[in-house]
C-alpha positions as a Python dict, from the first residue, in 0.01 Angstrom:
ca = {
    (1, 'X'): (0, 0, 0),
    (2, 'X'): (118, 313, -108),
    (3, 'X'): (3, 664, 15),
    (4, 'X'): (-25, 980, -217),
    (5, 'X'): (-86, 1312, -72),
    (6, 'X'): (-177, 1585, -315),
    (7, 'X'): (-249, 1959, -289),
    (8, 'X'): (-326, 2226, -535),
    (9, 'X'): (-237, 2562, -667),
    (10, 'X'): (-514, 2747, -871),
    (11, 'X'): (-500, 3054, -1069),
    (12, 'X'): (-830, 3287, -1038),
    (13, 'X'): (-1120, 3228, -1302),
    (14, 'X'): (-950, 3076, -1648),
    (15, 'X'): (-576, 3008, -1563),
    (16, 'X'): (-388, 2743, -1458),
    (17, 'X'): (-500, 2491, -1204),
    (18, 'X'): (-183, 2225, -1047),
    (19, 'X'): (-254, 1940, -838),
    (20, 'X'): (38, 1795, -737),
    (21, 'X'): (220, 1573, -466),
    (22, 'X'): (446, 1267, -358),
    (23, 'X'): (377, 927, -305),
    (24, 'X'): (538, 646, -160),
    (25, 'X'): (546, 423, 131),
    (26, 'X'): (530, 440, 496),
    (27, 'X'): (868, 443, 542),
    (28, 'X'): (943, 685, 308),
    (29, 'X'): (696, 909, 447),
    (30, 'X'): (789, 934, 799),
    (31, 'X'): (1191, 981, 716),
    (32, 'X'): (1073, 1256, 467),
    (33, 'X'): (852, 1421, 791),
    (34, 'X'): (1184, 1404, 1027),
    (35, 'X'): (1422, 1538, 778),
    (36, 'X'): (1110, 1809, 666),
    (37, 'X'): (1120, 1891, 1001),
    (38, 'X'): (1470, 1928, 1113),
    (39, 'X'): (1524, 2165, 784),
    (40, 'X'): (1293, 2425, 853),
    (41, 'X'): (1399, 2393, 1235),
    (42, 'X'): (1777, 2495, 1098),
    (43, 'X'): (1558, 2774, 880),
    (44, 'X'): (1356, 2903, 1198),
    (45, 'X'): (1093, 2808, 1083),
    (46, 'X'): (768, 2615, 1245),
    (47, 'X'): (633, 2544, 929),
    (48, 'X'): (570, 2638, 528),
    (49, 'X'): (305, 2792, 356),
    (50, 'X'): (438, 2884, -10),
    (51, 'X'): (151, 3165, -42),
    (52, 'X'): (276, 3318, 291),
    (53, 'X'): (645, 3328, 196),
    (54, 'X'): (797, 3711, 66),
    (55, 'X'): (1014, 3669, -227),
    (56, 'X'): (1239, 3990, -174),
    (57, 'X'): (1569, 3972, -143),
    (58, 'X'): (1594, 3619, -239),
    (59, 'X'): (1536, 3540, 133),
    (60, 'X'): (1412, 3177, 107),
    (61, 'X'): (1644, 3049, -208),
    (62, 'X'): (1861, 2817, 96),
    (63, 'X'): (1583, 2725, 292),
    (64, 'X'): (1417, 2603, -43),
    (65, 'X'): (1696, 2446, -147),
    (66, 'X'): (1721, 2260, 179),
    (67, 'X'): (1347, 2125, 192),
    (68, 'X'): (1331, 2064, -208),
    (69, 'X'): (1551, 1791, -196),
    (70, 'X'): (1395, 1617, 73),
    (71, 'X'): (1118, 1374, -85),
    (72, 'X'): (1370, 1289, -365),
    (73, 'X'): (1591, 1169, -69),
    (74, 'X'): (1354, 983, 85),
    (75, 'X'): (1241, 765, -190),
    (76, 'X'): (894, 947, -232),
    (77, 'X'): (761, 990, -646),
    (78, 'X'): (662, 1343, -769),
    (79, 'X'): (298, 1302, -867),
    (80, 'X'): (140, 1605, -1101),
    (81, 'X'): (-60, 1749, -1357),
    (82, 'X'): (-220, 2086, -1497),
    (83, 'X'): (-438, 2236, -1712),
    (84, 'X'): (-537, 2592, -1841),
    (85, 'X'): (-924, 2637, -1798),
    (86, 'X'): (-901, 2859, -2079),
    (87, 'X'): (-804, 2612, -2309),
    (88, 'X'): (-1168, 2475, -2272),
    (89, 'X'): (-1406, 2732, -2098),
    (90, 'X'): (-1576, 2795, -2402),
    (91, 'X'): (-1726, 2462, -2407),
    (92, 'X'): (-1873, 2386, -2063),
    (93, 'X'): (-1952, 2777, -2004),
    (94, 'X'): (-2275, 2827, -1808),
    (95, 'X'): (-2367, 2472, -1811),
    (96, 'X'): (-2310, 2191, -1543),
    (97, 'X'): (-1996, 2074, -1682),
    (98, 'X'): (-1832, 2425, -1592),
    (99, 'X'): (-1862, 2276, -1204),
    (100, 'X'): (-1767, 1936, -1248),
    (101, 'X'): (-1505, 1938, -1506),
    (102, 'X'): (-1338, 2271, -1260),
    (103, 'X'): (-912, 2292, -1330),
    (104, 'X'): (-916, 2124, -1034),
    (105, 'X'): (-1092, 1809, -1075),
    (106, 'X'): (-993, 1755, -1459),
    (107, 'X'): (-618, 1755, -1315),
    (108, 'X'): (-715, 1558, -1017),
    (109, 'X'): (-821, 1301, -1248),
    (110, 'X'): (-512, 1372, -1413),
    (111, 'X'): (-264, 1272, -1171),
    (112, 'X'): (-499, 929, -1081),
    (113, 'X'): (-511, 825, -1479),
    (114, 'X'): (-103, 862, -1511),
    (115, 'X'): (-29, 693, -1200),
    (116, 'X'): (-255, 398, -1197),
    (117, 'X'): (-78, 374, -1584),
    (118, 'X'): (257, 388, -1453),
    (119, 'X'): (290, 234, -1135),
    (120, 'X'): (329, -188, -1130),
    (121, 'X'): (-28, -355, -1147),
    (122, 'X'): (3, -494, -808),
    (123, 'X'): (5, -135, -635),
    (124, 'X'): (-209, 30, -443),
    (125, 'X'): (-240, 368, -367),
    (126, 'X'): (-418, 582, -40),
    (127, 'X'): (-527, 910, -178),
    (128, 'X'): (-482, 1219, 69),
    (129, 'X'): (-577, 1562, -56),
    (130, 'X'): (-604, 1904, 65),
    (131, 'X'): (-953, 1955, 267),
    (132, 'X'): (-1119, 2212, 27),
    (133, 'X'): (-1509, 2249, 57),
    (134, 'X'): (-1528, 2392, -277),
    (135, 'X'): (-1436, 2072, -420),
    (136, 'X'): (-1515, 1799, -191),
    (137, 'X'): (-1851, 1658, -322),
    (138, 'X'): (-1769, 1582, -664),
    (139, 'X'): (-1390, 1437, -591),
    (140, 'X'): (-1540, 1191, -357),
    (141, 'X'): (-1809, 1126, -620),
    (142, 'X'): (-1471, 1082, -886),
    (143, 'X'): (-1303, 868, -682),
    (144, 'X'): (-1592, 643, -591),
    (145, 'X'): (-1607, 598, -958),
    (146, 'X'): (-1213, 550, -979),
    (147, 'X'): (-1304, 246, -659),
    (148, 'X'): (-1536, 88, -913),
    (149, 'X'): (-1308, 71, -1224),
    (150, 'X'): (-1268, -255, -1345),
    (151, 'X'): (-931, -124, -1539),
    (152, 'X'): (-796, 8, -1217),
    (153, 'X'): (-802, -335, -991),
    (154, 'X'): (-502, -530, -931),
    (155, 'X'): (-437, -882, -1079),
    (156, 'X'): (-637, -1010, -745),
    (157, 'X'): (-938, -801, -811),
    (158, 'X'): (-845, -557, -552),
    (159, 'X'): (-923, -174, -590),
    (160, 'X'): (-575, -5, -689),
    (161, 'X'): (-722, 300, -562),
    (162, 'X'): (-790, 168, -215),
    (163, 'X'): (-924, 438, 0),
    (164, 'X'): (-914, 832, 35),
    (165, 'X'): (-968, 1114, 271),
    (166, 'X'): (-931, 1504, 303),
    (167, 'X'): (-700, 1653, 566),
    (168, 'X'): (-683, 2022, 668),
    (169, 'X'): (-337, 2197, 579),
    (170, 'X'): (-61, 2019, 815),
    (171, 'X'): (283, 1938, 732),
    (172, 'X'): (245, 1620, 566),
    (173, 'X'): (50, 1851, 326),
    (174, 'X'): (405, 2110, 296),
    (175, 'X'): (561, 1875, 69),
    (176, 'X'): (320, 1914, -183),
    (177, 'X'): (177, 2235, -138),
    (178, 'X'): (555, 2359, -243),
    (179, 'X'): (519, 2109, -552),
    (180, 'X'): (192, 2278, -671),
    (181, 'X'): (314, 2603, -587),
    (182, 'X'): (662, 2541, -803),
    (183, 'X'): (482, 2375, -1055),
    (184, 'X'): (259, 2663, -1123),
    (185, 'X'): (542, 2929, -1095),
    (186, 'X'): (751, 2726, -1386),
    (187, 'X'): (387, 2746, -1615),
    (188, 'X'): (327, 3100, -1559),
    (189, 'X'): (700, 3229, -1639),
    (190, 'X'): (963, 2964, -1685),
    (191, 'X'): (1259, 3264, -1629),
    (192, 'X'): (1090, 3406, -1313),
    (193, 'X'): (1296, 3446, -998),
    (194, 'X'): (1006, 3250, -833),
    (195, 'X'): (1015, 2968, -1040),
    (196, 'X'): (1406, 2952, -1026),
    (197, 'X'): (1409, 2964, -642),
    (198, 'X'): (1105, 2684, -641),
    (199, 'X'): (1274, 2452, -914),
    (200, 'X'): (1478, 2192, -634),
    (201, 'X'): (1124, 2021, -490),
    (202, 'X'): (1078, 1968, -904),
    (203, 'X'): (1424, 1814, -988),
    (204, 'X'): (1289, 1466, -866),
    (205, 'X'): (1425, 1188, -1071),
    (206, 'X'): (1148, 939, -984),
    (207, 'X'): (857, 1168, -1119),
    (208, 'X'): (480, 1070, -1258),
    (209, 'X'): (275, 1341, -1433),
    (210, 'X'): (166, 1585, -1727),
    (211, 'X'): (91, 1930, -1805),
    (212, 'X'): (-242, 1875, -2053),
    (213, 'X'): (-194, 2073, -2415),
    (214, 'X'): (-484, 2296, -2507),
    (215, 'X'): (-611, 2017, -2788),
    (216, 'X'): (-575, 1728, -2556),
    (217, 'X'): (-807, 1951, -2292),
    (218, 'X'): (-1100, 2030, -2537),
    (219, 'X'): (-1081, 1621, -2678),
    (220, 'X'): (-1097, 1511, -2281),
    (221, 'X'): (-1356, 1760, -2202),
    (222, 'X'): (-1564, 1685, -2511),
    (223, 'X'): (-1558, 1327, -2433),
    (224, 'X'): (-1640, 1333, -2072),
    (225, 'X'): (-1898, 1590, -2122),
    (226, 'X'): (-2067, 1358, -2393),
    (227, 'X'): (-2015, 1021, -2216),
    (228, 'X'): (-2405, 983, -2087),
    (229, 'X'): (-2700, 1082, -2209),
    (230, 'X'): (-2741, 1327, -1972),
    (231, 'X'): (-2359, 1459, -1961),
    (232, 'X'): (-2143, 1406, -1710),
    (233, 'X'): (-2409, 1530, -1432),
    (234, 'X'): (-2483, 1135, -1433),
    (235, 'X'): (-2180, 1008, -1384),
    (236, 'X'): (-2129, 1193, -1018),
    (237, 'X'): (-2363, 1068, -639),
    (238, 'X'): (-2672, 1221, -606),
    (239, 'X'): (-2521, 1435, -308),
    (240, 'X'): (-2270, 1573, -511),
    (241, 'X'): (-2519, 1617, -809),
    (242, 'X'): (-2730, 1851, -548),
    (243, 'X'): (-2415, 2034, -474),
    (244, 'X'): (-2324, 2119, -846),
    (245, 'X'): (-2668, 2206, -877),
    (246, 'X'): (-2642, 2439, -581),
    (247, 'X'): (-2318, 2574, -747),
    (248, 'X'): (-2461, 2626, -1110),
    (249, 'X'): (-2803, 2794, -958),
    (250, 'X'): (-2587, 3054, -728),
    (251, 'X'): (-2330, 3118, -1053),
    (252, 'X'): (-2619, 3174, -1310),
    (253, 'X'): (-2936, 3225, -1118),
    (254, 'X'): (-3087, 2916, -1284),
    (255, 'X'): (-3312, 2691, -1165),
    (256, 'X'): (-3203, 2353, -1235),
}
């Protein structure tokens, strides 16, 4: 059993949405915690937040240096993927598929699809994600369905993806929070200081994921969109269906 803890860095409205994270085994885990720890300790630091960090003077470039070698070191896998809502806006706009297939989710889905294709048959994976209301009814409704698969079960019949939960921030979370957040720095501005300072937690040799091209986007949408006779709407619980209907009413001032 393998554990995979993701987090996500979202641009506002049409840009770029990252999900991103590490995965790997116990073990692996808890020396990446005590070394995670002991670095920002020799940093002064209690913890790390990329969103809270100030970027003047270069302040952070050792202390990022430190921590981005860490999972690496410790045997964990980068796990990613992104998309550009723009690339594809124009086809879900004011209808249901504008909450369900979110940046978020569609890269979500993302990072599941590439790992269950790369990682040995006989794996299975614990998801752990970032608690985020916003997002919570239709992910659990997207990885009930990724439970179900028969493509994704091991040789025995056994769920690959084996069970999932949502955590509040904490610092099993920093890890990939400063993956998401490096991640989107390199696809906004591949010369930026930012990205530059960012680019050790990247420089992973054992790495899993995919930045989705604007033509590969509008094919995955289309598809997904057009897989039921009702769209995807049918695909997701009925509790999550309720809360994308809540979501579509309040955007549009429908009644659906």
């Amino acid at each position: 059993m393998l554990t995979m803890y993701l987090d996500e860095s979202l641009e506002q409205n049409d840009g770029y949405a990252v999900v991103a994270g590490f995965i790997g085994n116990d073990e692996s885990w808890n020396l990446c915690m005590r070394l995670w720890g002991e670095s920002l300790a020799r940093h002064n630091r209690p913890s790390l937040h990329m969103k809270d960090l100030r970027w003047k003077r270069n302040r952070h470039t050792a202390m990022l240096a430190d921590l981005g070698g860490i999972p690496s070191q410790c045997g964990l896998t980068l796990v990613y993927a992104s998309v550009k809502v723009s690339d594809y806006l124009d086809l879900i706009q004011g209808t249901l598929g504008e909450v369900i297939a979110s940046g978020y989710h569609l890269a979500m889905l993302m990072v599941l699809g590439y790992s269950m294709a790369v990682l040995p048959p006989e794996d299975r994976v614990e998801v752990i994600c970032e608690q985020q209301d916003e997002f919570s009814g239709v992910r659990e409704s997207f990885l009930k369905l990724a439970f179900e698969m028969e493509e994704w079960k091991t040789p025995g019949g056994l769920p690959r993806v084996a069970k999932w939960s949502a955590i509040p921030k904490s610092r099993i979370l920093e890890p990939s929070d400063f993956a998401a957040y490096a991640l989107l720095q390199a696809l906004r501005d591949v010369k930026s200081k930012k990205t530059e300072m960012c680019a050790p937690i990247l420089l992973n040799p054992r790495t899993m994921g995919h930045c989705i091209g604007r033509e590969e986007a509008r094919i995955g949408v289309s598809g997904f969109i057009a897989q039921t006779k009702d769209g995807a709407i049918a695909q997701i619980s009925s509790k999550a269906r309720a809360y994308v209907r809540r979501r579509f009413n309040a955007e549009y001032g429908g009644n659906i």
